[in-house]
N, C-alpha and C positions, 0 to 999 in steps of 0.2 A: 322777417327775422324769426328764427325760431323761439318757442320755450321754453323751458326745462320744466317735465311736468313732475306734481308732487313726489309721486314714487321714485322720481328719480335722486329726489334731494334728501340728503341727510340733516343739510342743518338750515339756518337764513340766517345773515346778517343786518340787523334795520338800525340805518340813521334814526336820529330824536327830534334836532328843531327842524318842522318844516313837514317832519314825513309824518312821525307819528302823534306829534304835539306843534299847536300853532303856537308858538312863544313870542311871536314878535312884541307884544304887549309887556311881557315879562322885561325882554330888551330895551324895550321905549322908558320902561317905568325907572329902569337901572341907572341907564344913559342919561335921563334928563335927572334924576338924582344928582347924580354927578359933577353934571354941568351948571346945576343952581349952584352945587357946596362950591365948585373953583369958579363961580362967578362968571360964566360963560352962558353964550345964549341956547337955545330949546334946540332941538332934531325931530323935526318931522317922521311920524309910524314909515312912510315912503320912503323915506332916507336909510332910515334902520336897515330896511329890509335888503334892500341890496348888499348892503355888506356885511350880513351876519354868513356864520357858515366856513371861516375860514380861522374861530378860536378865537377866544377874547383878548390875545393880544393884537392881531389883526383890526379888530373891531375897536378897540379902543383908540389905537393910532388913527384910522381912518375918520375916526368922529371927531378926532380933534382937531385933523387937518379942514375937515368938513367945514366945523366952524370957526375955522381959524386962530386955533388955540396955538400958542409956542411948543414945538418940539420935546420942551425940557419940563413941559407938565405931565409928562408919561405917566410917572412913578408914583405921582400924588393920584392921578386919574385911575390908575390901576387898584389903588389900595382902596382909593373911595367906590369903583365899580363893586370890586369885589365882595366890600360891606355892604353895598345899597343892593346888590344882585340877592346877597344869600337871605336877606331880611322880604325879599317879597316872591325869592322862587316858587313859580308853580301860580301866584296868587293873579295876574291877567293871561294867563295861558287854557288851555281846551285841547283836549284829544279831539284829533279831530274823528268825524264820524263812523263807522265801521270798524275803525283800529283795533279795539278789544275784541268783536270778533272775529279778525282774522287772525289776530296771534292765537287766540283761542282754539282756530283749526287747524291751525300751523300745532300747537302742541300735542291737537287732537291726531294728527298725523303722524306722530312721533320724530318731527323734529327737533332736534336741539337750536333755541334760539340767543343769540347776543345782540345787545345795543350797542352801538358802535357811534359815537358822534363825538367831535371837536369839540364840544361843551365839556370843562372841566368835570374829572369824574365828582367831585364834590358837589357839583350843582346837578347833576344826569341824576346821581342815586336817588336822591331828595324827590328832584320831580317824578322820576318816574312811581317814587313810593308813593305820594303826593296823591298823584291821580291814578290810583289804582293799578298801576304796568306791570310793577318790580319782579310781581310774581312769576309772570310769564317767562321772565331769560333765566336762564344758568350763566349767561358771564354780561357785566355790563362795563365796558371800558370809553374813559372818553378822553380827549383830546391830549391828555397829561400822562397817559399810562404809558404810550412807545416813545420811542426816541424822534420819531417823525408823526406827521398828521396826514390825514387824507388831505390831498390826492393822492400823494404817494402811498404805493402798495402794501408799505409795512404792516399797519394798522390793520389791514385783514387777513394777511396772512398769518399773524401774532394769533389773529382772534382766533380765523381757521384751526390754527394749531388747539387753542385753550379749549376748541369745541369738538375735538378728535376729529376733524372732517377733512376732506381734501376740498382744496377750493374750485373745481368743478362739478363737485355734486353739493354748495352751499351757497343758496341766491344770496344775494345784497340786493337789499332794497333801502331806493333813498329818494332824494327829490333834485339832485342837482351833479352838475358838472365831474364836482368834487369828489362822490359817489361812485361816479361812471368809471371818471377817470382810474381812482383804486382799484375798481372791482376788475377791471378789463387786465391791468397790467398785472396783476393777483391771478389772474385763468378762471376770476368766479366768470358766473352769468349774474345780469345786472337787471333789476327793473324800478322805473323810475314812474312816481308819481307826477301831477301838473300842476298840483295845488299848493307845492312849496315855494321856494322862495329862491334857488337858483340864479341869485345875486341879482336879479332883475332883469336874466337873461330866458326868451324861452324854450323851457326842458326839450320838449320837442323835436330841437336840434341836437339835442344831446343824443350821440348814438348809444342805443341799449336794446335789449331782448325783449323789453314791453314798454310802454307807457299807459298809466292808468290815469282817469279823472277824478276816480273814489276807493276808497279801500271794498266797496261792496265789488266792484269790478276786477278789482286785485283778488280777492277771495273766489270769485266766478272763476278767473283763468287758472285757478290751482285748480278746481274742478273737474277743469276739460284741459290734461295735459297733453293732449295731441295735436290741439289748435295753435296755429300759425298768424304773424300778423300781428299788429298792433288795434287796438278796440277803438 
């Protein structure tokens, strides 16, 4: 598979849970909030993780079903997620490693960059100020901002547009399915991390222009834009 090397690109698009920040912890602390206040039993960190990644309404339906909660606790589960989520954002979460400095080169290259993630944008801002990120994007939109969510295409071509770029000279980068799928049907090029969380599925399968194991190897193949192949 090819790559698109730096010079070629004008801008990047990077997911948030999974790619640039591990929040599963953040999500476990929310979720099981939740499920003490409406009297329901615990979720497992391994349960989470599979079905984060598709927006907190997704995610909150699926926990309930998980553990067998009635259908028609949606509404109370939604209100309490959203209280017990905003009260510890950021607070069991970790950039993971390398992350700041590759947006760092990325900036240093004169890219323009945006967050892009299914994470409400009220919870994205927060974290990313949180742990140091914010500074790096000119646009951060999340799951709340278009009328649809990734997978569908919208969500990056909306960003493409707010970042003057056309979407084959603007990588996305992300960690799962969800990511690929966008980016492919949008005309970006796509590269995908192995260390997120990809609903429990692995990335690998996921067809894209690279797969990394660390952001230090993400940062390498900007480097060498004329290399080909997956690391």
């Amino acid at each position: 598979m090819s790559r698109p090397g730096a010079r070629a690109l004008a801008a990047a698009i990077i997911d948030l849970d999974g790619t640039l920040v591990d929040t599963i912890g953040d999500f476990a602390e929310a979720l099981n909030r939740t499920l003490v206040e409406l009297a329901l039993p615990p979720i497992e960190r391994p349960a989470v993780e599979v079905r984060v990644g598709k927006g907190s309404e997704h995610l909150i339906r699926s926990v309930l079903a998980h553990v067998g909660a009635p259908p028609d606790l949606y509404e109370r589960a939604w209100s309490a997620y959203q209280r017990h989520y905003q009260a510890i954002n950021g607070a069991h979460a970790d950039v993971y490693e390398g992350a700041r400095d590759t947006l760092a080169a990325l900036r240093g290259r004169g890219l323009r960059l945006a967050c892009l993630t299914n994470k409400p944008t009220a919870f994205a801002r927060p974290l990313l100020q949180a742990k140091g990120l914010l500074a790096y994007f000119d646009q951060v939109f999340g799951g709340d901002a278009f009328e649809r969510k990734k997978p569908d295409p919208l969500p990056i071509l909306r960003t493409c547009e707010a970042l003057g770029s056309a979407p084959r000279e603007t990588l996305v980068i992300g960690d799962s399915s969800n990511d690929a799928q966008a980016a492919r049907a949008a005309g970006c090029p796509v590269w995908l991390v192995t260390f997120g969380y990809n609903h429990g599925e692995p990335v690998r399968a996921v067809p894209a222009d690279g797969h990394f194991n660390s952001w230090a190897d993400l940062c390498s193949a900007l480097r060498a834009p004329s290399r080909a192949g997956n690391p």
